[in-house]
Each structure stands twice: as structure tokens, then as C-alpha cells.
GUMAR-705138 format. One record per residue (C-alpha): residue in three letters; y negated, x negated, z negated. Coordinates in steps of 0.05 Angstrom, whole numbers, plus 5000, padded with zeros to 4 digits. Each point is the difference from the previous one (the first is absolute). Layout:
<nodes>
ALAYXZ;...
</nodes>
This chain:
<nodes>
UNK482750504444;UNK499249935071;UNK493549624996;UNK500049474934;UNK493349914974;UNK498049294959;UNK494049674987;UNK499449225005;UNK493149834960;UNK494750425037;UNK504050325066;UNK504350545000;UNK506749895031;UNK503550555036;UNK506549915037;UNK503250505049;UNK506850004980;UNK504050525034;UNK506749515038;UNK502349845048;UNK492350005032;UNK495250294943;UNK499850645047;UNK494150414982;UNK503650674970;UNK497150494962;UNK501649624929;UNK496249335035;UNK494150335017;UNK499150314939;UNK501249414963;UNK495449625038;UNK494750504987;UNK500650094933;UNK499649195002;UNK493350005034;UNK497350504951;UNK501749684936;UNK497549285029;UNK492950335010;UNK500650334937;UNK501449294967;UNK493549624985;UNK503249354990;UNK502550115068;UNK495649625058;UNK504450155064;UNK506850255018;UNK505949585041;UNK504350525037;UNK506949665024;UNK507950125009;UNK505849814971;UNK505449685029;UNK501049715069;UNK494050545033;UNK493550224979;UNK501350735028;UNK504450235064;UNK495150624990;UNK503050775010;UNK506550064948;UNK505150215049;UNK504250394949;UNK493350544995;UNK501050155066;UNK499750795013;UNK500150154926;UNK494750284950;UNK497449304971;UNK497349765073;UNK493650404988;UNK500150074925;UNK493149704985;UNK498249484993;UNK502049965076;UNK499049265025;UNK493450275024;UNK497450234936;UNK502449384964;UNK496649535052;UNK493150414994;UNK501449874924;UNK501149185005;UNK494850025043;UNK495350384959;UNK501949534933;UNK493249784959;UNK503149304999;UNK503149555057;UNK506850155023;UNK503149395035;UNK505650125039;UNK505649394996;UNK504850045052;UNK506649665012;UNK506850045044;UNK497850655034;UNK494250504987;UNK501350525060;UNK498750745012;UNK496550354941;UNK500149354960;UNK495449675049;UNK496050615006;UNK499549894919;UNK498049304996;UNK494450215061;UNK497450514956;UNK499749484935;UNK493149534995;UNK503349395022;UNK506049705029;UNK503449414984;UNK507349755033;UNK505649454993;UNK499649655058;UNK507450315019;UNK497550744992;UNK499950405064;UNK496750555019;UNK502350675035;UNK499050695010;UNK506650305034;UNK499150675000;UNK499350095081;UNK507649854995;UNK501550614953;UNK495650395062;UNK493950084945;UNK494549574994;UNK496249724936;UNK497350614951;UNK496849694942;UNK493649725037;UNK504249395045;UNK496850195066;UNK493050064972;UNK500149384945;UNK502949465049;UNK495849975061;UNK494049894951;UNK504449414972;UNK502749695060;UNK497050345064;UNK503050525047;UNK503449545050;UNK503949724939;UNK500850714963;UNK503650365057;UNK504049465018;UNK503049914929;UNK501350834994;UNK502150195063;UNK504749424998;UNK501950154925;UNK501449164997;UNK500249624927;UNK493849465011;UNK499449394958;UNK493750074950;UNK498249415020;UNK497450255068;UNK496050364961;UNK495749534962;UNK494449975034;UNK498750754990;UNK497650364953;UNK507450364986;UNK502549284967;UNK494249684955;UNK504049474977;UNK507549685002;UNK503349814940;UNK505249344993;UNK504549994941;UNK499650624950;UNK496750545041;UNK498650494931;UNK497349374957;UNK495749825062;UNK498550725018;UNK497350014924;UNK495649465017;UNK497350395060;UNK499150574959;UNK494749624950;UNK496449645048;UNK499250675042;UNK498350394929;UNK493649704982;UNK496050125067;UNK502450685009;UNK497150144930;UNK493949825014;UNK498950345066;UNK502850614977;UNK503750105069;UNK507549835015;UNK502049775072;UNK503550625038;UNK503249915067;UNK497350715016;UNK492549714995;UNK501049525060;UNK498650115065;UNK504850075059;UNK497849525055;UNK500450305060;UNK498449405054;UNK506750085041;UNK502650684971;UNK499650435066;UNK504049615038;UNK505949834942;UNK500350714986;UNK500750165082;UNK505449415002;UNK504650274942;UNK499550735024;UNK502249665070;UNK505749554963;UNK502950624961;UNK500350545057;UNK505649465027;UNK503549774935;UNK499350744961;UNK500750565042;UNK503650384955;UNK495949964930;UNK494050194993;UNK498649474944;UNK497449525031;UNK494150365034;UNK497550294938;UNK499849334967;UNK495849805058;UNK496150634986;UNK498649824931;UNK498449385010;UNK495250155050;UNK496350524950;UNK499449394951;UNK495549745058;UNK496150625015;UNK500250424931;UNK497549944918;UNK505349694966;UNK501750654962;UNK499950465064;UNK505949435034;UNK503650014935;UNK500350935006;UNK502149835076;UNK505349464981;UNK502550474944;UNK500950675054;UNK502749485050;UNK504649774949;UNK502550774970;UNK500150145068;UNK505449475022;UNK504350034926;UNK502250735036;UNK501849775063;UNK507050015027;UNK499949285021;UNK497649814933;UNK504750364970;UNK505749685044;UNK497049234987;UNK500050174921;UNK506950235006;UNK502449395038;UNK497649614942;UNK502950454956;UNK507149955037;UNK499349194996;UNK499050084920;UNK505950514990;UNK505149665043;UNK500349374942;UNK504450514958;UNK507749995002;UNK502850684985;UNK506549884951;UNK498549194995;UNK500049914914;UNK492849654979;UNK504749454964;UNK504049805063;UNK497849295029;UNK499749665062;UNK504249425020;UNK497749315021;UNK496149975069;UNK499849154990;UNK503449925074;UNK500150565048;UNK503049915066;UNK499950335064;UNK505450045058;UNK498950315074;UNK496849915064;UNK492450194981;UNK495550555009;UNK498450434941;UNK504949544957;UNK495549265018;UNK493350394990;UNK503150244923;UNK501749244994;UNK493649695013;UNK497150644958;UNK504449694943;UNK497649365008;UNK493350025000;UNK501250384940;UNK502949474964;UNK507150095006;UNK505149405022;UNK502550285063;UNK506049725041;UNK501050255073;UNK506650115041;UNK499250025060;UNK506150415046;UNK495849975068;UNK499349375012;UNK494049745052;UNK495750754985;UNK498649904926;UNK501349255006;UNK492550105035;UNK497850534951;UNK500949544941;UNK496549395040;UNK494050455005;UNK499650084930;UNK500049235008;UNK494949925045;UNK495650504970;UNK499249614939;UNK499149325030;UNK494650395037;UNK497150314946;UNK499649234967;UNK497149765062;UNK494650654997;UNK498949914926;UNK498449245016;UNK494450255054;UNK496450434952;UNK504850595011;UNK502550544946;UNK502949694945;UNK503050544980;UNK503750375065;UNK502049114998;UNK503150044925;UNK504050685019;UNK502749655062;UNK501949394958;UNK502950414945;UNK504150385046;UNK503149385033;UNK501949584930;UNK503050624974;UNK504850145062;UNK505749615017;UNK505550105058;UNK505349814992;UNK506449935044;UNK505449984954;UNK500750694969;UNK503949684934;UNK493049864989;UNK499250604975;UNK505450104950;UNK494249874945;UNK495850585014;UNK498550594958;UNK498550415061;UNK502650035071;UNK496950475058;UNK503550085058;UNK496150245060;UNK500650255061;UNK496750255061;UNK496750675003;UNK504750605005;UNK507049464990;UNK503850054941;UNK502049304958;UNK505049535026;UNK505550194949;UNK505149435011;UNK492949594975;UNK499550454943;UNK507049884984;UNK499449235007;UNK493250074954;UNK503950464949;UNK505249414989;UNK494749464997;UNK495250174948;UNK500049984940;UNK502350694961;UNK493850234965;UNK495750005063;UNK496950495036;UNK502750195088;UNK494650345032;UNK499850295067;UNK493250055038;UNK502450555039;UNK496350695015;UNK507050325019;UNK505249774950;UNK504350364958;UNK499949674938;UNK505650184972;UNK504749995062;UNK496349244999;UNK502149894919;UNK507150175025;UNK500449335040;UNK499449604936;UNK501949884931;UNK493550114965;UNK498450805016;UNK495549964941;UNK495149485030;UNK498950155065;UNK493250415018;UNK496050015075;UNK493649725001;UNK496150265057;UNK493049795022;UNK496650595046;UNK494949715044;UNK493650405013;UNK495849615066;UNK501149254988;UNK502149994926;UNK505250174956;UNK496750614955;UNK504850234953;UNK507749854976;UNK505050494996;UNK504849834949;UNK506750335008;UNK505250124947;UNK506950225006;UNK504250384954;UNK503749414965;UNK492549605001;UNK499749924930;UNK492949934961;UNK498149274996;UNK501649855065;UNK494050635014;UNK495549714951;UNK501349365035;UNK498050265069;UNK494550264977;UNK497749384972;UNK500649645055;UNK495450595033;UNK495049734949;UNK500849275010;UNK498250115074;UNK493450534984;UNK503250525048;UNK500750654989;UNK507650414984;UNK503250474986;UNK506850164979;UNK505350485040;UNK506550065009;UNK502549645061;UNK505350475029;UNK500450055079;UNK492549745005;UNK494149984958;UNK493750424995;UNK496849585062;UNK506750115042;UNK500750614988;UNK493550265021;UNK500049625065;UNK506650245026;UNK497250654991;UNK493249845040;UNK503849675054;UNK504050635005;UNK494050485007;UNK496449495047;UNK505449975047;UNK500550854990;UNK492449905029;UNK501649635049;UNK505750505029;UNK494150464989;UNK496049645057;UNK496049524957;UNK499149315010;UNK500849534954;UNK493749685017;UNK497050664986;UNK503450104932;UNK496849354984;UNK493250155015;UNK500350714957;UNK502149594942;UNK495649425011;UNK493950535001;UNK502450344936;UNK499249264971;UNK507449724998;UNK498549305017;UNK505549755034;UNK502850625004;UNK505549974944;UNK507350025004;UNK500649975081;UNK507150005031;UNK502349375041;UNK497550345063;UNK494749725037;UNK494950425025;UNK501350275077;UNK493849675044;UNK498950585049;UNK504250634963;UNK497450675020;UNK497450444942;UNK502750635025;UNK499350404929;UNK495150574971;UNK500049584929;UNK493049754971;UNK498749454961;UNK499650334939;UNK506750385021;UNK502749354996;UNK498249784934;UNK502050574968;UNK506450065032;UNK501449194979;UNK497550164933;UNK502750554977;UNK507649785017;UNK497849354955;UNK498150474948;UNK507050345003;UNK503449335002;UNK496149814939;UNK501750644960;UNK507749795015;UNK499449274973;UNK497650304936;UNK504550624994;UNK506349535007;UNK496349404957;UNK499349535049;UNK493149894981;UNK497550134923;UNK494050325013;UNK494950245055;UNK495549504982;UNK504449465019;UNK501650235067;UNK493150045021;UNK498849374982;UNK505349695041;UNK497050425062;UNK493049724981;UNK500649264987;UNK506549895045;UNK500050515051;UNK492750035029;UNK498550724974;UNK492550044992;UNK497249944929;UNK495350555012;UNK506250525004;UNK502249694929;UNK506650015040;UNK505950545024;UNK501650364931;UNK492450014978;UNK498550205071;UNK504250594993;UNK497150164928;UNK492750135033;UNK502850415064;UNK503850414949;UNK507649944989;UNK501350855030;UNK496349705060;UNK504549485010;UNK506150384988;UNK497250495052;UNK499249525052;UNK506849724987;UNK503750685014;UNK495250025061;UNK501249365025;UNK508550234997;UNK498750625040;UNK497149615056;UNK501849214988;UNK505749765051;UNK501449484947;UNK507250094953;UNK498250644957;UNK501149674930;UNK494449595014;UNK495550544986;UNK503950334948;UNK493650034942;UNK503749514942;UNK501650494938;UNK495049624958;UNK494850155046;UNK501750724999;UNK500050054932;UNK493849664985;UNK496350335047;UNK502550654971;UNK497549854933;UNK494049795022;UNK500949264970;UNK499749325023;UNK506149495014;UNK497849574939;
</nodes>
């Protein structure tokens, strides 16, 4: 079952229990339902304890329902919240790890809430470009206020239940067993609701509105900056403001259209597939279930910096033993002391009432990582990453020297966008171990890692990679790394078009500016040009002309990386674009982008863009997957 039901003495018991996050699927909510109803039916029954199992109480909407049938098979989440809420006996609602999204939305619609002093709090959905649909935006302002309320949706944030104990959303917080003392709750609760005949319902209270005006004006200023491109955020400022202004039932029939409303939109539909890209990209086409990673005890990491020092000190504030190599000299010699002074800083802040936590990262971080100067230091380590600049191929008399040095059943990795692999494997005596291990960077952080395989890359040292992807909590996925990964690859190919614009008449600066307003932010993938200070604009292209013309040879490029197998699905190229190439989230990236535009539109522009493009003519050539699919009307995945 996906709820369990049990009864301890006189309370009924009933634990969500769908993993990894008790999502609330169709088989949940019925469960849960059916729960309620036999509870009330139970005489010896006083009052009913609603909780989760495992590590969360409930990350809310099951993201495997998403688009299919059972999403609004009733009971819908609504339904089964006007159920709980309608129960003849208390429903307590005992939160722990996370209750977010419809599973906060649940536990506002029980009788009472109670919370482990680590629970937190959230409802996310701004971020999926919807907004709460199950009552959030007319339930929490009457439990915590409006100021609070919009800051905690429109920011989509986890908060601690404790901030919330002084409202009526968190009636008490529970130390040591949160179901036995939930239980408790539960009886002491029972007997006055009894007698008064009346349970407690969120729904009841009033919204106070001393203040509301001018939050409501401030967010609606905030968001016209931060969101330009979703509309989201303003109708979760619209909602919320009906809770202020309308009956509870008339702002829950405006949340609902809002909500409808915003499920159909594009950029919804982009943000949801984003999400869905980061989920699909864990699989490994052809890598057996039964194959296992190797050892990550000691991982080490040789080069001059960049992309390769910011993976390190990712690894080590993950836990790992890291030792660093430095081949610069004075330039990373001062990166590394930052990382030094940043923790004794952090102590020193910590000591003055600072964050203890942004303190223990920066501590972590500086115990785990060592630099070394001798590289026969690092002839113990399971894995070795050499890195280079930007653009620059490994040193490969150092991968040479490396090869010799280690031991034989480690793994040589190459944190380089534009590596062959295999030409790279062919420089040493273990072909079968050697992998790239890219980290794209999307504004000031790395955002996903391409993991590159060769054709002698043999399975564990994959599964090992993609461990290590784990370890560190970023995103992958898996490729093959022949003449440049996904991210290279679609970046030479901008850079070509951009400087066929720029022949064209258009300034870079310009260029920049049409993709800044169509929401890249930075623009993604820019050539190492900078942009001319005073260059005429002496072309007839618009802004949008621009985009389009940007995109659609990024589509094309795309369609080749997965018509040779570069890349092992469309999915996984968009998500390279989207967490480490800038692309806006609300275009759910190139190949999704193209998907809503219509794949015959974008092979139409392609053989348009050949007639009159000055740029080499197999550029625009439409990619024969493209053609295809567009012919038979399917998608890429």
C-alpha cells in the first residue's frame, strides 16, 4: 500500500509511504482517503495521526504522474485535502525532513500540525512556473500573514518549522519520537474537540490585513525585475491577494483557474521538463545494473585552476579526500590560499555570531583539500583529473608521467570540454580507464558534469564516474567524448553563427542584449570576443531575428550530436544548455525549444537560413534526424 494504516491504542496511524519522498500519487491519495474514512468509521478511534515514512513527510506532487491519466484521477490532492479536512475526528499532521508542495498544502488542510524541530517547510512550485493548487495561497496567509506568505512562495525556499511556531501553521514541536509524541498530541487535542463539536480549520481564520497593500505592491515591484519572463509569480501574488479581499471558497475557485491556467503554459511546460531532463539524465544506456563503481577514497586533481579547482573544492566539501597539483605556480598557489583564508574567516565570523553553517562548509572544504607539491603524492589515488584552461587540451607529456605513476586499477580523467577521448586513451597504457570529467559552468557555478566515455572506456570505470557525480550532488550525464562534448559542441557552433551576425552588421553588444531580453542570463556560450564599444549596427535584423537565427542553428547542432550518438538522448542535451550554458529555464532548453515551435518549422528556417546565410553552407544543412522526425510528426525522444 502506498499509505500503511495501524492503530496504537486509541489513534489511528497512517503513514504516506510512496519513496523516495512519499509523493502524493494517485495510489497515496487514495490510500490516505480510504484511511480517513475507516478511522471515522472506527468508534474506538478518538483522533487520527497523519505522517511519512522515511527521511520526508511528503515532497508533495509525484513527479512520475506528470502529464499522464492518474494526475487528475480523483481523488485529486484537492479532493483528498477537502476530505482530511472534512474528517469527524482530528487529523494531526506530523511532519519531518521535508513536507513541501502538495504535502504542505496537506498537512494545512489537516486539524493540527505538529513538526520535528528539523522539518522544513516549502512550497516550490513558482520554480516549476506554477504556483500552489490545492488551497497553499489561500490556507497560509491566515496561518502566518501575507508579508510572510508571499515571501515563502514566490521565493519557493525550504523554511525551518521552527520559524513557524508561533503560528497557528505549527501547534507544537516534537523532541525524540515525533509519531509516539504526535499520539500524545492527538489525545490531548481529542477530548476538547469532542466536546465542542467543532475541529480547528485553517480556512476559519482570518487573514490580517494590517500591512497587506503595501507587501503585495512591493513583491509585484520585486518580480517585474527578477521574473519577466513567467507569469508565475504574479498570479501567486494575485491569489494571495484574493485570500485578503475574498471568502475563502471564492480564493480557493480563483487559485484553482490560476493554477489550470499556468499547468498549460509554455513556460511551465519548459520548467517541468527541465526537471524532467535532470531525473532522466541519472540513466546509463548499455551500463549492466550489476556493474560497480571503484573506490573514490583519494581523488586527486592536477592543472592550473579554473573549472578543475572549483570541481575540487566541490569534492571536498562533499566529503571526499582531495589532493591538489598545482602546474601554475603563483595563480592557483593564491586560489588555494583563498580557500584558506575563507575558512579562517568563516571561524573568525562564526566566533562573532556569524553563520555557522556557510563557517562549517568553509572548514570542511579546507581539512578535506591538500596541495601538494610532489606529484608522487599521488600515486595512491583512485582518481586523477587533469585540468586545463578553457578551450586547451591536457598536457599529454603529464598524462604520460601520471599514466606511469599510479597505480593500475585507477581511474585518468581529463577535465576538458574539447578532448578526444580516445586519441587521449592512446597516450597511455590503461585505454580502459580513462573517461573526461567536465564541469559546465552556468553564471558563477559549476551546473552540471559531462561525463565522457571513449570507445575502449570500459563499464566500471562509467559507473565509477558517475559515482563520483553523486558524491559531489551535481548533476551528469554520460556521452561519448569524441572531438568535444555536448557543451563544446554547441558552442563552437554559436560562436560560428555569432560571428556570421556580426559579418551581417551586428554588434556583438547588440547580439547580447537580444539574448539577454529573451532571458539568457549571461548570455550562454559567448566566443572569446569582447564586445566592440562604439560598433555601428548597420543591419535590417530584429531582435527576435536574432534569436531565432542563434537558436535554430543550436537546434540543428543538437539534432547532429544525437544522430551520430554523441549525446544519448534529447533530454540530456538540454540539460547541459540549461544548468551549464545559461539557456533560460523558461525555454526548457534548445531541443524542447524546438519541440514547441514545431520541428517542420525549424527545418524550414534552416533551408532558409542556407539560401541567404553568408556562413559555410553545411551549417545549415537540416541534420537527417531532424528531417525525419519532423516528417513523421514525432519528437527527438
Amino acid at each position: 500500500m502506498a499509505a500503511a494504516y495501524e492503530v496504537r491504542e486509541d489513534i489511528a496511524v497512517i503513514t504516506l509511504d510512496n519513496p523516495p519522498v512519499n509523493g502524493l500519487g494517485f495510489d497515496t491519495r487514495r490510500d490516505l482517503v480510504e484511511g480517513v474514512q475507516r478511522a471515522c468509521e472506527d468508534e474506538a478511534i478518538r483522533a487520527i495521526v497523519v505522517t511519512g515514512a522515511g527521511k520526508a513527510f511528503s515532497g508533495g506532487t509525484d513527479t512520475q504522474e506528470f502529464n499522464t491519466p492518474k494526475a487528475l484521477q480523483e481523488p485529486i490532492l484537492l479532493s483528498t485535502i477537502d476530505r482530511v479536512e472534512a474528517a469527524s475526528k482530528p487529523v494531526i499532521a506530523a511532519m519531518h525532513g521535508v513536507a513541501m508542495s502538495g504535502g504542505l498544502e496537506l498537512a494545512m488542510g489537516c486539524h493540527y500540525r505538529v513538526a520535528s524541530p528539523d522539518a522544513r517547510l516549502a512550497l516550490p512550485e513558482v520554480r516549476l512556473g506554477l504556483m500552489p493548487g490545492a488551497g497553499g495561497t489561500q490556507r497560509l496567509p491566515r496561518a502566518i500573514g501575507v508579508a510572510r506568505s508571499l515571501a515563502m512562495i514566490l521565493s519557493g525556499d525550504a523554511m525551518p518549522a521552527t520559524d513557524f511556531a508561533d503560528t497557528p501553521l505549527i501547534q507544537a514541536l516534537i523532541e525524540g519520537d515525533l509519531v509516539d509524541g504526535a499520539c500524545d498530541f492527538a489525545r490531548r487535542v481529542a477530548m476538547p474537540a469532542a466536546s465542542e463539536g467543532r475541529l480547528p480549520r485553517l480556512r476559519d481564520l482570518a487573514v490580517e490585513t494590517d500591512g497587506a497593500a503595501l507587501a503585495i505592491e512591493q513583491a509585484r515591484a520585486g518580480i517585474a525585475d527578477t521574473s519577466p519572463h513567467l507569469p508565475a509569480p504574479a498570479r501567486c501574488i494575485d491569489a494571495i491577494e484574493a485570500a485578503t479581499t475574498d471568502p475563502f471558497e471564492q480564493g480557493l475557485r480563483r487559485e484553482r483557474e490560476y493554477f489550470l491556467a499556468l499547468l498549460e503554459s509554455p513556460q511551465s511546460r519548459a520548467l517541468r521538463q527541465g526537471l524532467i531532463s535532470e531525473q532522466a539524465a541519472g540513466g546509463v544506456d548499455g551500463l549492466p545494473a550489476d556493474v560497480a563503481a571503484g573506490p573514490l577514497g583519494v581523488i586527486a586533481f592536477v592543472g592550473e585552476g579554473g573549472h578543475g579547482l572549483d570541481l575540487a573544492q566541490i569534492a571536498a566539501r562533499a566529503g571526499c579526500k582531495v589532493l591538489w597539483f598545482n602546474t601554475a605556480g603563483a595563480a592557483t598557489d593564491a586560489a588555494i590560499a583563498a580557500t584558506d583564508g575563507a575558512s579562517a574567516g568563516a571561524s573568525a565570523g562564526a566566533s562573532a555570531g556569524a553563520s555557522v553553517g556557510a563557517n562549517a562548509e568553509a572548514t570542511d572544504t579546507f581539512d578535506n583539500l591538500t596541495h601538494v607539491t610532489d606529484l608522487a603524492a599521488l600515486a595512491d589515488a583512485d582518481l586523477v583529473i587533469v585540468t586545463s584552461q578553457p578551450g586547451m587540451d591536457p598536457d599529454l607529456p603529464l598524462f604520460e608521467d601520471l599514466d606511469e605513476l599510479m597505480k593500475p586499477e585507477a581511474i585518468l580523467a581529463a577535465d576538458a570540454a574539447t578532448t578526444d577521448i580516445d586519441a587521449l586513451a592512446g597516450f597511455t597504457q590503461r585505454p580502459d580507464k580513462v573517461v573526461a570529467l567536465h564541469g559546465c559552468r552556468s553564471s558563477l557555478r559549476l551546473g552540471v558534469l559531462e561525463i565522457g566515455r571513449g570507445k575502449h572506456t570500459d563499464d566500471r570505470t562509467v559507473a565509477t564516474a558517475v559515482a563520483f557525480a553523486n558524491r559531489i550532488e551535481l548533476p551528469f550525464v554520460v556521452c561519448m567524448g569524441l572531438n568535444g562534448m555536448i557543451g563544446e559542441r554547441m558552442r563552437r557552433r554559436y560562436g560560428r553563427h555569432v560571428e556570421s551576425l556580426q559579418d551581417r552588421g551586428v554588434p556583438l553588444a547588440r547580439i547580447v542584449q537580444a539574448l539577454g531580453a529573451f532571458g539568457f542570463d549571461p548570455p550562454p556560450l559567448l566566443p572569446d570576443m569582447p564586445p566592440e564599444a562604439v560598433a555601428p549596427d548597420t543591419s535590417e535584423i530584429d531582435d527576435a531575428k536574432i534569436v531565432e537565427y542563434l537558436m535554430c542553428g543550436l537546434v540543428n547542432e543538437a539534432a547532429h550530436l544525437l544522430h551520430e550518438g554523441i549525446a544519448q538522448r534529447a533530454s540530456d542535451i538540454d540539460l547541459v544548455c540549461l544548468k551549464g550554458y545559461g539557456f533560460p529555464a523558461h525555454t526548457g532548453g534548445p531541443l524542447f525549444y524546438a519541440h514547441e515551435r514545431g520541428l517542420d518549422c525549424m527545418v524550414a528556417s534552416l533551408l532558409e537560413h542556407g539560401e541567404t546565410c553568408p556562413i559555410e553552407t553545411h551549417d545549415w544543412v537540416p541534420s537527417p534526424l531532424l528531417v525525419r522526425l519532423a516528417s513523421e510528426g514525432r519528437r527527438f525522444d
